[in-house]
N, C-alpha and C positions, 0 to 999 in steps of 0.2 A: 504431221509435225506435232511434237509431244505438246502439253501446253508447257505457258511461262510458269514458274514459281515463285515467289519473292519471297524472297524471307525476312520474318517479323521478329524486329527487331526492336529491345527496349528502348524506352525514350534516357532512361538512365543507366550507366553499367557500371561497374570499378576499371580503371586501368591504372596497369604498372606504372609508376613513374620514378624517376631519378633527378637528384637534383644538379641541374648544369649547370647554374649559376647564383648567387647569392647577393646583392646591392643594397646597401643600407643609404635609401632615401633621405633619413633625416632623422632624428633623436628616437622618432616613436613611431616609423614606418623601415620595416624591409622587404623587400621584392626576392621572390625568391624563384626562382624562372624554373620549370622539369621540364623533361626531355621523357620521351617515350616512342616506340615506334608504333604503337597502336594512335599513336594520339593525332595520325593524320583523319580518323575519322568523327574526328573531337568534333560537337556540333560548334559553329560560330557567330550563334544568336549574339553575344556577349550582354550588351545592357547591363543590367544588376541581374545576369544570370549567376542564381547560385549552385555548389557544389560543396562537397563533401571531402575532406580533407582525411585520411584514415592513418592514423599515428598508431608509428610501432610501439611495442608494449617496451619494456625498460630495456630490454636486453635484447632488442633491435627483430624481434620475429614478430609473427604478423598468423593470428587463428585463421582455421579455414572458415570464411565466412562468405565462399563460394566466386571469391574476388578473379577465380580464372577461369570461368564458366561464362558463355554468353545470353546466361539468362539474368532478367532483369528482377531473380528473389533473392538480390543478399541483405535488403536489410531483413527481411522474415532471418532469414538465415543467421545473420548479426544476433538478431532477440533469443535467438533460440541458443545460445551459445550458454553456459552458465558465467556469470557475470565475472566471475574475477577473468577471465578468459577474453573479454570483448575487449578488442582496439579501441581505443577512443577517438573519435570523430567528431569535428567541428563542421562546421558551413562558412562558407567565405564566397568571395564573386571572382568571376574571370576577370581577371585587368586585362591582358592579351594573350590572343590562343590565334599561333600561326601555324596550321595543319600542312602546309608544306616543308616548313621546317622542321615540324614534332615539337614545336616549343608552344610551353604554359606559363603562363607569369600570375601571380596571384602576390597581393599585397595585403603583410602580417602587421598588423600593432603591436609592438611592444611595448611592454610598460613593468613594472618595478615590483606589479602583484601578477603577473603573467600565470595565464591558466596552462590547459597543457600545449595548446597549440600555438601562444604567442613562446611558449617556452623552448618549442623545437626551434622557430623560426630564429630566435638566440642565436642559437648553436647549428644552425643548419650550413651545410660544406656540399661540397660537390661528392656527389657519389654515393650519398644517402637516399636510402629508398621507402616508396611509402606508396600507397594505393588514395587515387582522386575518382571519387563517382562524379560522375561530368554526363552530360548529354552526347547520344552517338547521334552523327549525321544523317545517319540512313535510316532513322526512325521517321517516319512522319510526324509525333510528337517529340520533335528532341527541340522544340524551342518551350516547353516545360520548367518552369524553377524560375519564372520574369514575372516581375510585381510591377513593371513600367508599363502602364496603358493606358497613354494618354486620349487615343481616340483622334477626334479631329481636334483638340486642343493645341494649339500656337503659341498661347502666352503660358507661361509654366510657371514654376517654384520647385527650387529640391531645398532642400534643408537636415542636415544630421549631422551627427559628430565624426570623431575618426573613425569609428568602425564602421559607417557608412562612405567615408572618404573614398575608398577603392568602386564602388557602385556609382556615385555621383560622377565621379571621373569616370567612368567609361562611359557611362550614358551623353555625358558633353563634348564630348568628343564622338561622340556617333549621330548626333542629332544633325536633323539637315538645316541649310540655310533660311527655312522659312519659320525657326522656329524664334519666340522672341525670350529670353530665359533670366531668371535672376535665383543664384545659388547659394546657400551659404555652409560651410563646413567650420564649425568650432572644432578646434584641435589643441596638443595640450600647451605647443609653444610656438613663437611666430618662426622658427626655424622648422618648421612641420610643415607649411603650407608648399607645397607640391610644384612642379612644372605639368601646366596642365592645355593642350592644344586648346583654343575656342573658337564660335564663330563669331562673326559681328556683332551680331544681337545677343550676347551671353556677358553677365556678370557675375562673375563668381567672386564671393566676398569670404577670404578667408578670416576665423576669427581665433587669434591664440588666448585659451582661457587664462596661462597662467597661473597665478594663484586665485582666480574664479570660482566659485560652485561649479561644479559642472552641467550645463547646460542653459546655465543662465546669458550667455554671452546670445547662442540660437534665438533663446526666448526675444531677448530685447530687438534682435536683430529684426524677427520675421515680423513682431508686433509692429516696427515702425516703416518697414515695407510695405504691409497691412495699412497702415494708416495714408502711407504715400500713395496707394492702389484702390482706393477705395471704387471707385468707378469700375477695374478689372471686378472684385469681388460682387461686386452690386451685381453685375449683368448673371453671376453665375448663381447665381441665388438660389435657392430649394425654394416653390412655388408655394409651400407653404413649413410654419414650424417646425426642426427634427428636434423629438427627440433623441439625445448621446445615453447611452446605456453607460452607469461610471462603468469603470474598468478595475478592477482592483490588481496591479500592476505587481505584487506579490505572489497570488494565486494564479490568476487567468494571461492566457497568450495575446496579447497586444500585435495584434496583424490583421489588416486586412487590406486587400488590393481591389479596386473596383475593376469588372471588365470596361473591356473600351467603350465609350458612349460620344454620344455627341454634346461639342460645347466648345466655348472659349478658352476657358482657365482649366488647368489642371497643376494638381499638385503631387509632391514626393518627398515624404517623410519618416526619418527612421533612424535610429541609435539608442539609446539609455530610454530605457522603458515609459519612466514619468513623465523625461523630456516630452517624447511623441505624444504623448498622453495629452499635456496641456497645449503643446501647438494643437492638436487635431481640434483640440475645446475648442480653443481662441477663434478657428478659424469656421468650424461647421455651427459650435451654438453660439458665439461671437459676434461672429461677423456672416453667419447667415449661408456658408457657400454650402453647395448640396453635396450631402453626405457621399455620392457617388463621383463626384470629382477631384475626391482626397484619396489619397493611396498613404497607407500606414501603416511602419512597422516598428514590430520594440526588439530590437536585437540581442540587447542583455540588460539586465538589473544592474542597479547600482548597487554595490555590497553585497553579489551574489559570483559565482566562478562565471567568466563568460559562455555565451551560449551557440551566437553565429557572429560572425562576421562579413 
């Protein structure tokens, strides 16, 4: 008997997609659902699994950047293109990916300075085509692109704005019964705040800024959480002082995810670069929790094009 083979298979790949449907959630979210026949081997880690969204160039065509090849080098492939040439590409999360059907839902922000990929999702129609790098199922790494690891952690916190709205919402809705959670999503009006499944033990507190700063509504919010908690945060303590390295939130990439560890508390943070910046202070040099029980990302700059979603 010959032997077996398996074939190795990336943890990330491009696939074709089409758009099937389009639903405009609310003033400053739309869901824009693809279809694809590859996409029944779409992995279905979801969580805040992110992906790669690949926008046709103006005139609707799309460089070779190796996106119908089963090998996992298109972004080497992408870099090497000369630049007026390369697709533009965002990052965004899976809200739902149902491999039986071939359907993807992914949820876009819109908004009134819209970069290039809040600018498709505008005008995005049925029958528009565009390429998603996603995790393939038959990889052994395709639960790869997940910044959520809480570990044995129970009591939780998410906290970010809209552009983490679609992360926060699927993680709460995936999380099991034993978990004990309190959420909060600043967005930019109270007609923004979502229909979102939960379980018993989940508070999710939407907050519409309004005419706000942006992200001061977050700030206030998790500060006086923070203060109603103080007992959760006492136990998770770093056994001794961290030093926080500033961050200069201009220059340097504001991300970090801790692997999963053991503990109580865990946290989940992420939007507008500063935002993140001063929760992370408030709460590791603050109020003392250890630096490995924070998971932290800055998804875009304020007064810069956006970056992921």
């Amino acid at each position: 008997m010959p032997p077996t083979q398996t074939a190795v298979r990336p943890a990330y790949r491009p696939y074709a997609a089409e758009v099937a449907r389009v639903a405009r959630l609310s003033p400053h979210f739309v869901r824009v659902t693809f279809t694809g026949a590859d996409l029944e081997h779409f992995g279905t880690a979801r969580l805040d699994q992110r992906i790669k969204v690949v926008l046709p160039h103006a005139d609707g065509t799309f460089s070779d950047f190796g996106q119908d090849e089963a090998a996992g080098d298109w972004y080497d492939r992408w870099r090497a293109l000369p630049h007026a040439e390369r697709n533009a590409f965002r990052t965004y999360t899976v809200r739902r990916i149902e491999p039986e059907a071939r359907e993807l839902d992914v949820d876009f922000v819109t908004h009134h300075e819209a970069g290039p990929a809040g600018a498709w999702a505008e005008q995005a129609a049925p029958g528009q085509r565009l390429f998603i790098v996603g995790p393939d199922a038959r990889s052994p790494h395709s639960a790869g692109g997940l910044d959520w690891h809480p570990g044995t952690a129970r009591r939780v916190v998410l906290a970010g704005d809209e552009t983490a709205a679609p992360a926060i919402t699927a993680i709460l809705e995936l999380l099991s019964a034993d978990f004990d959670v309190d959420a909060f999503i600043e967005v930019p009006t109270a007609a923004d705040a979502l229909d979102v499944r939960l379980g018993a033990d989940t508070r999710l507190t939407w907050l519409p800024r309004e005419d706000r700063p942006h992200g001061s509504l977050l700030i206030e919010a998790v500060a006086g959480w923070a203060d109603a908690s103080a007992d959760v945060l006492a136990r998770a303590a770093a056994p001794r002082r961290q030093e926080v390295a500033d961050i200069d939130v201009d220059v340097e990439l504001l991300w970090d995810s801790p692997e999963a560890a053991d503990g109580e508390f865990y946290a989940w943070i992420a939007g507008e670069a500063a935002t993140v910046k001063t929760l992370r202070r408030m709460l590791v040099s603050e109020r003392g929790v250890d630096r490995k029980r924070v998971a932290f990302m800055g998804y875009w700059r304020l007064g810069q094009a956006e970056r992921t979603q």
